[in-house]
PyMOL Python script that loads the backbone (N, CA, C, O; Angstrom):
from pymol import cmd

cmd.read_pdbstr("""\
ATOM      1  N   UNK A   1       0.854  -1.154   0.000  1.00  0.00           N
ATOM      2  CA  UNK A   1       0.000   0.000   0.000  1.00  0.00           C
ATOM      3  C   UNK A   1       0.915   1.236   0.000  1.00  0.00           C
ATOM      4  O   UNK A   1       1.527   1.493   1.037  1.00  0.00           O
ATOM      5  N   UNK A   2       1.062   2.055  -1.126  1.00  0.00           N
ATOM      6  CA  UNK A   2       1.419   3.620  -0.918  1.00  0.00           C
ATOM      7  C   UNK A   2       1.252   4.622   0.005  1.00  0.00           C
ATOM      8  O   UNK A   2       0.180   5.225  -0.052  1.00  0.00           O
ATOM      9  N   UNK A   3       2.293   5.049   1.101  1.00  0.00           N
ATOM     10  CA  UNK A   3       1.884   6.335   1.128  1.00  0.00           C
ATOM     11  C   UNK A   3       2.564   7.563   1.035  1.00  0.00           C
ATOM     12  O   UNK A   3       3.663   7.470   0.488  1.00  0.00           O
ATOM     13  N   UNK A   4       2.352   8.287   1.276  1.00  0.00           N
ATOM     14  CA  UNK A   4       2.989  10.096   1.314  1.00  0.00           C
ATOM     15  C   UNK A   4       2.964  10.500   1.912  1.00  0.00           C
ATOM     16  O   UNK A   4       1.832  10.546   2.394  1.00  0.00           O
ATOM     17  N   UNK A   5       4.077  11.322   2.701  1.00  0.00           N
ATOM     18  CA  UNK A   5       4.440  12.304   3.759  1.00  0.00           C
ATOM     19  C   UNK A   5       4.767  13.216   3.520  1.00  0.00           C
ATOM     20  O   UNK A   5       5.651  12.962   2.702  1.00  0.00           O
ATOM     21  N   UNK A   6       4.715  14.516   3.652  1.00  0.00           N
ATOM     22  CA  UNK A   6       5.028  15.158   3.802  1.00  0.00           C
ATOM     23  C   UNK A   6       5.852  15.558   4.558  1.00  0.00           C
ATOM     24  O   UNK A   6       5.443  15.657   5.715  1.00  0.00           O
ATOM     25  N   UNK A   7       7.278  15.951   4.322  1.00  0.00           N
ATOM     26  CA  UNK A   7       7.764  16.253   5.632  1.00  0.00           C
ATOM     27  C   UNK A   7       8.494  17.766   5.180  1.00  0.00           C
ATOM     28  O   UNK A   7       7.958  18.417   4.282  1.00  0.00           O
ATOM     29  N   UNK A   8       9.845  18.322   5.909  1.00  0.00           N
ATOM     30  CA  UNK A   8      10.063  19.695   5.837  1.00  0.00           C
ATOM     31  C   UNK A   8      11.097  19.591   4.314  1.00  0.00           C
ATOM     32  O   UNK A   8      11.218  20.579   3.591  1.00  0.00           O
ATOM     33  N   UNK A   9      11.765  18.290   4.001  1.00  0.00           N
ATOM     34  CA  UNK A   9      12.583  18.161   3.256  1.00  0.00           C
ATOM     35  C   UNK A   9      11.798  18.052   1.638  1.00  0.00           C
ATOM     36  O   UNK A   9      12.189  18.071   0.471  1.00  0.00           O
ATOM     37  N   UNK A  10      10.708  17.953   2.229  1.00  0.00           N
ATOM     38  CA  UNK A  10       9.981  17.312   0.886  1.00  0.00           C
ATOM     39  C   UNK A  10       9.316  16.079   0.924  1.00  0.00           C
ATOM     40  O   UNK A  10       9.600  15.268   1.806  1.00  0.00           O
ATOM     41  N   UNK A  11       8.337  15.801  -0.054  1.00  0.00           N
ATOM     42  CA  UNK A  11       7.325  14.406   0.134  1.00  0.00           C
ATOM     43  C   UNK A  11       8.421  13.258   0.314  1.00  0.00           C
ATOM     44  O   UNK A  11       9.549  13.236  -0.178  1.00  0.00           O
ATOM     45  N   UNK A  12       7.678  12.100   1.323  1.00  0.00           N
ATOM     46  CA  UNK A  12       8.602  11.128   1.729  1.00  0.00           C
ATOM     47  C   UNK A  12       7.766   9.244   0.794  1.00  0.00           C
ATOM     48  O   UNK A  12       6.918   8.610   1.422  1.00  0.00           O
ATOM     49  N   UNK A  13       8.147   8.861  -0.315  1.00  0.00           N
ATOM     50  CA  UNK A  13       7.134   8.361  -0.712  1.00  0.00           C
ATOM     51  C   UNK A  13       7.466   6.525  -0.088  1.00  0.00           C
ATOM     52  O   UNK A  13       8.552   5.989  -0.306  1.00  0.00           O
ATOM     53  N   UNK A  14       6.702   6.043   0.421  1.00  0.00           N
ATOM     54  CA  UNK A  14       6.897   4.766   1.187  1.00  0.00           C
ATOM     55  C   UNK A  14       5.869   4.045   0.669  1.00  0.00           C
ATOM     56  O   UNK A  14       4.885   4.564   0.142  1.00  0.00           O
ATOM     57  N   UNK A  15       6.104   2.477   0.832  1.00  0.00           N
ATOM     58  CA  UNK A  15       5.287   1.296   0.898  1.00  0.00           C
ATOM     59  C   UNK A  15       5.630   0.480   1.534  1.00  0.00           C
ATOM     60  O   UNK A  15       6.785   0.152   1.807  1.00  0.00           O
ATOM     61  N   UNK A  16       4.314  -0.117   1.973  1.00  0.00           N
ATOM     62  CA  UNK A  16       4.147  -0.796   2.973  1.00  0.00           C
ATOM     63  C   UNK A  16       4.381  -2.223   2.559  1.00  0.00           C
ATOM     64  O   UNK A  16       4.171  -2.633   1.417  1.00  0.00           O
ATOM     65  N   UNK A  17       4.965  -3.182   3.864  1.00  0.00           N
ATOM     66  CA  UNK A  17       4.903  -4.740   3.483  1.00  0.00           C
ATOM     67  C   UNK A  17       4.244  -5.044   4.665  1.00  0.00           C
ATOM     68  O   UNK A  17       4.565  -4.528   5.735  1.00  0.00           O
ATOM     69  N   UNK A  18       3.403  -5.793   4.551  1.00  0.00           N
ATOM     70  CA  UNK A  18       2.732  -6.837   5.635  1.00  0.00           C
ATOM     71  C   UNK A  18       3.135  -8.207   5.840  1.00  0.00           C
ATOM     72  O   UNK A  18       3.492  -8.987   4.958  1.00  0.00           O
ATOM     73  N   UNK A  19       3.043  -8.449   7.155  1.00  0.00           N
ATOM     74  CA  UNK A  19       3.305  -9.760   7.166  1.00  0.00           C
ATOM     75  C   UNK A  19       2.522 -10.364   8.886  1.00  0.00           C
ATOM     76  O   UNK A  19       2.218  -9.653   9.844  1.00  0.00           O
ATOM     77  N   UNK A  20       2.363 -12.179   8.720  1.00  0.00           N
ATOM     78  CA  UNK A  20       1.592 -12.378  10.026  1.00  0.00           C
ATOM     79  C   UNK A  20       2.486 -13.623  10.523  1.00  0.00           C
ATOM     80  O   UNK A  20       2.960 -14.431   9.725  1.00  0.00           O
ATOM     81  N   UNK A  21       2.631 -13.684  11.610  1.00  0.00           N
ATOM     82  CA  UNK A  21       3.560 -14.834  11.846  1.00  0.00           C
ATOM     83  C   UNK A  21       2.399 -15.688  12.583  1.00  0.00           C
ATOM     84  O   UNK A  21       1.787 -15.321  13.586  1.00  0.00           O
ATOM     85  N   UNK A  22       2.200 -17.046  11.797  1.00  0.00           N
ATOM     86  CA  UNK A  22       0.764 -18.420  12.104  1.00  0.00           C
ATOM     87  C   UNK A  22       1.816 -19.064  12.651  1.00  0.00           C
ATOM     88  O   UNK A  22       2.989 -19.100  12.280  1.00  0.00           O
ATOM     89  N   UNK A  23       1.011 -19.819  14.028  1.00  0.00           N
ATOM     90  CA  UNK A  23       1.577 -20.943  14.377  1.00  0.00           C
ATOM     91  C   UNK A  23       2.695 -21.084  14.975  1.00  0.00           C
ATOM     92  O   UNK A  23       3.201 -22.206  15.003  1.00  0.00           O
ATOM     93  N   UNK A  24       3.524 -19.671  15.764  1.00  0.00           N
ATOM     94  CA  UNK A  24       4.292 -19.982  16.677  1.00  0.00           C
ATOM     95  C   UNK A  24       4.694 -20.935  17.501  1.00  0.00           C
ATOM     96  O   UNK A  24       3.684 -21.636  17.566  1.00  0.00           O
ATOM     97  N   UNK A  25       5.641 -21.523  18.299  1.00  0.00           N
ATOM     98  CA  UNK A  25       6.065 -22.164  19.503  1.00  0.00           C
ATOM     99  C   UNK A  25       5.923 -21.505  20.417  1.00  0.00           C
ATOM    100  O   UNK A  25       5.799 -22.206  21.421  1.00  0.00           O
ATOM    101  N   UNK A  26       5.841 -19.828  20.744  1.00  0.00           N
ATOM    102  CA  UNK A  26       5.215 -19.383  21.693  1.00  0.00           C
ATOM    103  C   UNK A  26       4.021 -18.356  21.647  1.00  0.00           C
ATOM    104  O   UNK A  26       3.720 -17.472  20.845  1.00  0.00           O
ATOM    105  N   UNK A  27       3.469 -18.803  22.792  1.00  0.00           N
ATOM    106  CA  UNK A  27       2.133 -18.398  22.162  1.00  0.00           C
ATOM    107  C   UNK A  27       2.088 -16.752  22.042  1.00  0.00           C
ATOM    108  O   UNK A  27       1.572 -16.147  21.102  1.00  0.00           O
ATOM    109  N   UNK A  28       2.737 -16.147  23.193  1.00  0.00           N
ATOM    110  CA  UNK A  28       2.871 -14.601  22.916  1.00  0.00           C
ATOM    111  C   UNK A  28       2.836 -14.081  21.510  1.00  0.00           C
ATOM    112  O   UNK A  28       2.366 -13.046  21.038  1.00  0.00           O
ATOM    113  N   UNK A  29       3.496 -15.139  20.955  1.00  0.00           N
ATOM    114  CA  UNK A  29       3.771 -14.493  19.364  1.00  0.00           C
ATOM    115  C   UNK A  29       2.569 -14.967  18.206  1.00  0.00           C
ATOM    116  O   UNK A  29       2.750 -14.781  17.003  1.00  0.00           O
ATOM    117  N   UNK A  30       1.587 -15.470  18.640  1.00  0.00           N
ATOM    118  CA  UNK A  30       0.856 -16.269  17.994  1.00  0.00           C
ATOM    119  C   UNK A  30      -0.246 -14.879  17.400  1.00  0.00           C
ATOM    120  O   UNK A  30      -0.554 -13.986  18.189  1.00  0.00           O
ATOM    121  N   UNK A  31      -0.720 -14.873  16.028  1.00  0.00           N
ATOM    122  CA  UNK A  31      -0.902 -14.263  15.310  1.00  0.00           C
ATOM    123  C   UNK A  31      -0.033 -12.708  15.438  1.00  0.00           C
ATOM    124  O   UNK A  31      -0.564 -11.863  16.158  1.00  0.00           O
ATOM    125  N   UNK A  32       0.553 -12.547  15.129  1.00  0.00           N
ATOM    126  CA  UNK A  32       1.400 -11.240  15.459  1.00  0.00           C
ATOM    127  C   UNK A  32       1.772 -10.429  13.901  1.00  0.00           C
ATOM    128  O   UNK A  32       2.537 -10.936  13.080  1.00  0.00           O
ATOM    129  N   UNK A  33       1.232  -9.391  13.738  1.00  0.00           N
ATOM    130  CA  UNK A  33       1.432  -8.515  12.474  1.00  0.00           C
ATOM    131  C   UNK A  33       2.327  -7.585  12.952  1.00  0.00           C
ATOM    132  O   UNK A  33       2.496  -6.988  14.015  1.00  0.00           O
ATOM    133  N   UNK A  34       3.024  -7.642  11.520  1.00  0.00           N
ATOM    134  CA  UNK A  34       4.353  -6.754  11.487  1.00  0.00           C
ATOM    135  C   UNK A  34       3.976  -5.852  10.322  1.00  0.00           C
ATOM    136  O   UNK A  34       3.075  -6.125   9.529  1.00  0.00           O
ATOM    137  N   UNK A  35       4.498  -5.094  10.289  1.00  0.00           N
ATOM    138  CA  UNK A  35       4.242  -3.895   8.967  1.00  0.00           C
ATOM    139  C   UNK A  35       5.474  -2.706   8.681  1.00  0.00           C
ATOM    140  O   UNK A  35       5.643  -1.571   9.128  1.00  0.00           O
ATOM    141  N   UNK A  36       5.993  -3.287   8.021  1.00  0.00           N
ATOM    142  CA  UNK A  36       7.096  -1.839   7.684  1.00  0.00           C
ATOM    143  C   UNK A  36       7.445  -1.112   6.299  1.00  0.00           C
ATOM    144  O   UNK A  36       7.476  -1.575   5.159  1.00  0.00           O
ATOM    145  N   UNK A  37       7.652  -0.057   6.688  1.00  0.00           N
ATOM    146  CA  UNK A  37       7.298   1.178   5.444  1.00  0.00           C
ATOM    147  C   UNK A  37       9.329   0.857   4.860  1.00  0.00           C
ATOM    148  O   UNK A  37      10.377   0.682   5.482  1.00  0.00           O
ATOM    149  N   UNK A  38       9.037   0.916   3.739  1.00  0.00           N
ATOM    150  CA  UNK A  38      10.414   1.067   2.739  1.00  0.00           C
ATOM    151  C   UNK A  38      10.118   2.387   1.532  1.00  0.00           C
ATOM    152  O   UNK A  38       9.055   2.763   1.038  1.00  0.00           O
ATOM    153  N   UNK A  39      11.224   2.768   1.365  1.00  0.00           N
ATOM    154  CA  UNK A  39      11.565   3.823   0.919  1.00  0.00           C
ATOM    155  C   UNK A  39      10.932   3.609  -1.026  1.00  0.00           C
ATOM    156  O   UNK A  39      11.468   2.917  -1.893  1.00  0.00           O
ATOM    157  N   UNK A  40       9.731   4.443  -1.148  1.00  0.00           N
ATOM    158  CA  UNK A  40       9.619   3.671  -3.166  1.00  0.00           C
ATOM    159  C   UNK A  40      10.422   4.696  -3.583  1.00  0.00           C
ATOM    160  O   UNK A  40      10.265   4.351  -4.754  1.00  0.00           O
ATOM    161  N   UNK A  41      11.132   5.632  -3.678  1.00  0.00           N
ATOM    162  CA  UNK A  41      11.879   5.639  -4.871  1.00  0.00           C
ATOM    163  C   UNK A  41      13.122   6.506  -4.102  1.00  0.00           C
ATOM    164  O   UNK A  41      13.012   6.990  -2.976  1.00  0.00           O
ATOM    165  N   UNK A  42      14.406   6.600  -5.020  1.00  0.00           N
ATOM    166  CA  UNK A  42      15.891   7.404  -4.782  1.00  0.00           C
ATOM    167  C   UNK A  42      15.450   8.661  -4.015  1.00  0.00           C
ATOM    168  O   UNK A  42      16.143   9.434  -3.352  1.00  0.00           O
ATOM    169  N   UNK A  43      14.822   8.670  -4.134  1.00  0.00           N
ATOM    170  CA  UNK A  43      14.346  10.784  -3.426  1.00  0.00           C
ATOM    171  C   UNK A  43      14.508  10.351  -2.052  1.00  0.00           C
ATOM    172  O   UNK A  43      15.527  10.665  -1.437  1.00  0.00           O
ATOM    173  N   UNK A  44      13.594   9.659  -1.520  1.00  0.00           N
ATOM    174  CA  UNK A  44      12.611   9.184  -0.448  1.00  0.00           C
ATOM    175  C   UNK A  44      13.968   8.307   0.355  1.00  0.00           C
ATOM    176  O   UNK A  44      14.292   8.094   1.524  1.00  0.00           O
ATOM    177  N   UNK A  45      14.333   8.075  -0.550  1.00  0.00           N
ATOM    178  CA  UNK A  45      15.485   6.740   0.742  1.00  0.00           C
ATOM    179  C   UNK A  45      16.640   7.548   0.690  1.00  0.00           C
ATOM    180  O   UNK A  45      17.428   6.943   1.417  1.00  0.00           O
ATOM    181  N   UNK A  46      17.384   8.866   0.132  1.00  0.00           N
ATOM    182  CA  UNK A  46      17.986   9.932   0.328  1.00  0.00           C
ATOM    183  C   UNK A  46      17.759  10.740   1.449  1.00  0.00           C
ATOM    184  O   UNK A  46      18.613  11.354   2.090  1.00  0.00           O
ATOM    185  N   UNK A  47      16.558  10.700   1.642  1.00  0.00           N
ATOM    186  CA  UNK A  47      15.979  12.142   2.348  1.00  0.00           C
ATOM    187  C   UNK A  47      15.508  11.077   4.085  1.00  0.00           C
ATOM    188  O   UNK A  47      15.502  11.626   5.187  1.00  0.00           O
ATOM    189  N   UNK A  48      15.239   9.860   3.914  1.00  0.00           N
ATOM    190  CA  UNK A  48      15.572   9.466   4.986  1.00  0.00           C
ATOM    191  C   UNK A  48      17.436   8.941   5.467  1.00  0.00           C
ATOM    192  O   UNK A  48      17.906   8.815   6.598  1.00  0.00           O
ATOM    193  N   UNK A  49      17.936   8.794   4.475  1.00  0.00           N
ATOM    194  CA  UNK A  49      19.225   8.664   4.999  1.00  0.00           C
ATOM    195  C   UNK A  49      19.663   9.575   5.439  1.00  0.00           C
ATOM    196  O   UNK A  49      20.385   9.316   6.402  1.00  0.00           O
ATOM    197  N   UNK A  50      19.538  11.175   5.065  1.00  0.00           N
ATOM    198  CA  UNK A  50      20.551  12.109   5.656  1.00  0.00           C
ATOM    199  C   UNK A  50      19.400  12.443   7.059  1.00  0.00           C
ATOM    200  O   UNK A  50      19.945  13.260   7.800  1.00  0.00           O
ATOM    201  N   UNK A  51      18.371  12.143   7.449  1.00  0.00           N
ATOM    202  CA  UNK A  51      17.495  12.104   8.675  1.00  0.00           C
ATOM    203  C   UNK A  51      18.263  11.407   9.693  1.00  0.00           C
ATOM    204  O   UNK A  51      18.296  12.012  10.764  1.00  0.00           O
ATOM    205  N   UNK A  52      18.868  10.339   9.658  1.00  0.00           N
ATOM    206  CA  UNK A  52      19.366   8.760  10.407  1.00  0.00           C
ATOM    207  C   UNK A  52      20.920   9.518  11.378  1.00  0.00           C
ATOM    208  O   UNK A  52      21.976  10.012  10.984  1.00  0.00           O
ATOM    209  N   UNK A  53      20.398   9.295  12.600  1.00  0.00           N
ATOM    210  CA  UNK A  53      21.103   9.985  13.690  1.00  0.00           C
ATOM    211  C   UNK A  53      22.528   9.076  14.325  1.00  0.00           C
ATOM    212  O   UNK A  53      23.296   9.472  15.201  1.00  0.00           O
ATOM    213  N   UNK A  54      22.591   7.500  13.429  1.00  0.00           N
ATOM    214  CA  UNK A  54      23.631   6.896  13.561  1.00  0.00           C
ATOM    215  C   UNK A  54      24.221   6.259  12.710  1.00  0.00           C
ATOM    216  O   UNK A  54      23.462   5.625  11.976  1.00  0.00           O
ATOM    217  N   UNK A  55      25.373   6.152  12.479  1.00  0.00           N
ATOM    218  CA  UNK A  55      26.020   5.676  11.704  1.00  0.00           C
ATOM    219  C   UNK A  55      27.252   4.811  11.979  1.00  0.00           C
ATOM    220  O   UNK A  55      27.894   4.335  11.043  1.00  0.00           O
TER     221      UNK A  55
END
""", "prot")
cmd.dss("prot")
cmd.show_as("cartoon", "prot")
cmd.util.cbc("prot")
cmd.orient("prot")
């Protein structure tokens, strides 16, 4: 799923991956969604790299 941010540097353009982890060994983890945003294009993964406070 696409989205757009806006931020001070300029639009930040991301997509989303989903994922569900079935059927753990422990149960804490049993249906558990993860979701993380990646950078869609050179602008966007620029403009979060010079953001990134470690290196």
């Amino acid at each position: 799923m696409p989205l757009e941010l806006d931020s001070d540097d300029g639009a930040l353009r991301l997509f989303s991956v989903a994922s569900r982890i079935e059927g753990p060994a422990d149960v804490t983890l049993d249906s558990l969604h993860l979701e993380t945003f990646l950078p869609a294009d050179d602008d966007s993964r620029a403009r979060l790299r010079s953001r990134r406070q470690w290196e």
